[in-house]
C-alpha positions as CSV (number, residue, x, y, z in Angstrom):
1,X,44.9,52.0,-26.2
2,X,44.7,49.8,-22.8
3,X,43.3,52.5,-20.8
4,X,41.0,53.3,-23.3
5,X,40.1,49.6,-23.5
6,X,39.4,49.7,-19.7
7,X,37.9,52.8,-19.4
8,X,35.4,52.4,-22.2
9,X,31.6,50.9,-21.0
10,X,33.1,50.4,-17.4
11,X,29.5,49.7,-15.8
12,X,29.0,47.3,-18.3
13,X,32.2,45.4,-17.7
14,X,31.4,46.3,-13.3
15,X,27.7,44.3,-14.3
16,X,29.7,41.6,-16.0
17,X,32.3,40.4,-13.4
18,X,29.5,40.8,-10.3
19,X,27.3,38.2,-12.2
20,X,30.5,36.0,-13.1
21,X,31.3,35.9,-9.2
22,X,28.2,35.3,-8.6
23,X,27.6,32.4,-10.8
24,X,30.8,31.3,-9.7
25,X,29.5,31.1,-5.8
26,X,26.7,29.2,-6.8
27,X,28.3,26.7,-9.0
28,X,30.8,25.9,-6.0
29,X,27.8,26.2,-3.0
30,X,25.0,23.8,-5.4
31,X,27.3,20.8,-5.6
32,X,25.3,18.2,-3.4
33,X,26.3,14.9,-2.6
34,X,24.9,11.8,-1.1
35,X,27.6,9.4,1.2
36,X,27.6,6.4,3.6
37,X,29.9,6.9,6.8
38,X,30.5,4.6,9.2
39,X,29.9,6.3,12.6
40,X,30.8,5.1,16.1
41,X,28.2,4.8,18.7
42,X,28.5,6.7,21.8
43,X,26.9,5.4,24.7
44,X,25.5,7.9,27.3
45,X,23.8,7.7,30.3
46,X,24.4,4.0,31.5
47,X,22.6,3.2,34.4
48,X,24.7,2.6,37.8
49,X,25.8,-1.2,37.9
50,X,25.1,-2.1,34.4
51,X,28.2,-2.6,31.5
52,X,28.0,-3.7,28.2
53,X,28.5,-7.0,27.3
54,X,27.8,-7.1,23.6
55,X,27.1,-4.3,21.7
56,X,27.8,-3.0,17.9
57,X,30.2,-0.2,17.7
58,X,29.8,1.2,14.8
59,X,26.7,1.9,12.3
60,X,25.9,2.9,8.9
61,X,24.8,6.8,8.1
62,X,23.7,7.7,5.1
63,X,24.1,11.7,4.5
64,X,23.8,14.2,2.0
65,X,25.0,18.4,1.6
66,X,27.5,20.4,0.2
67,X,30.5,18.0,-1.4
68,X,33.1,20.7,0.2
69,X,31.8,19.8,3.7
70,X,31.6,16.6,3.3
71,X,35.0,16.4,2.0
72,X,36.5,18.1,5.3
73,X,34.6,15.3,7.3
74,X,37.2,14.3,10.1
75,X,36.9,11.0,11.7
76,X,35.4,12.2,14.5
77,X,32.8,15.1,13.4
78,X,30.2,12.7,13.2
79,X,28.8,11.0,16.1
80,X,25.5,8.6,17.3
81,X,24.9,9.4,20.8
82,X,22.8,6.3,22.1
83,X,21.0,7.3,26.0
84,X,20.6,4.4,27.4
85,X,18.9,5.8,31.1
86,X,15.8,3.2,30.2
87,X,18.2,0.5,29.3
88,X,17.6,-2.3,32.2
89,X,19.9,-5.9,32.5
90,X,19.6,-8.5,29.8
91,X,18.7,-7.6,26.5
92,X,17.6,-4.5,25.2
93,X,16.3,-2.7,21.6
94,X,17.2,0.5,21.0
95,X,15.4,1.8,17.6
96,X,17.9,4.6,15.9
97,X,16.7,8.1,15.0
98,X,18.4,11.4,13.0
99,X,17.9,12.9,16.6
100,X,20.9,10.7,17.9
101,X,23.3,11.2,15.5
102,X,26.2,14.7,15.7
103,X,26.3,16.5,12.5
104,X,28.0,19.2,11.5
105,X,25.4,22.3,10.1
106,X,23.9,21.8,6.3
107,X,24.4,18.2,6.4
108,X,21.5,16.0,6.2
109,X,20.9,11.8,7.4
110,X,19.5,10.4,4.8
111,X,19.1,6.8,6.2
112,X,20.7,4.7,9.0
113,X,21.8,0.7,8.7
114,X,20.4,-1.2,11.0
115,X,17.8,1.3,12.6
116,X,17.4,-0.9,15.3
117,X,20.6,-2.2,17.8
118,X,20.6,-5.0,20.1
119,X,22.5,-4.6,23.4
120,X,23.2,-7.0,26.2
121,X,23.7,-5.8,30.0
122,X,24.9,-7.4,32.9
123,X,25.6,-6.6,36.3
124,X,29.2,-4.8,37.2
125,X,31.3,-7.8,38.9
């Protein structure tokens, strides 16, 4: 009676289970979400004889993609890389684009807070 059970309209029950995986894949792949990190700024480049004296450390990222990646985010997989090799003494702008910020693949920026940072330089003593 099992066998039989098993045995009878196999193809149909083969058909069956390859559509169930597959609908099962792309229930667990479609689930997007939209979060806010807050990433650390990395600054690169720094002229010769020119430190920091006040900068931000940190903005606001908006991103979006699959919930299971975002979910196994570590602190550090997400990065803004800020090249400062026009960046002269005093003070200087720096206006923020997806271009400088680390992500890892199928994630998405959706918007960065402030999109503009202020930095001040002065002469190594």
């Amino acid at each position: 009676m099992i066998k039989e059970f098993f045995l009878t309209n196999i193809w149909l029950k083969l058909i069956s289970l390859v559509f169930a995986v597959g609908l099962w894949f792309f229930v667990i792949t479609s689930s997007q979400i939209e979060t806010v990190v807050q990433v650390p700024i990395q600054f690169v480049n720094m002229p010769p004889g020119l430190e920091l004296a006040v900068a931000p450390d940190k903005v606001s990222v908006g991103i979006e993609g699959y919930e299971r990646i975002i979910d196994g985010l570590g602190k550090h997989d997400i990065t803004l890389e800020l090249n400062m090799n026009r960046a002269k003494n005093g003070m200087n702008v720096f206006t923020l684009s997806e271009d400088d910020i680390k992500l890892p693949g199928h994630l998405e920026v959706n918007s960065i807070s402030p999109q503009t940072v202020s930095l001040m330089l002065q002469e190594r003593n």
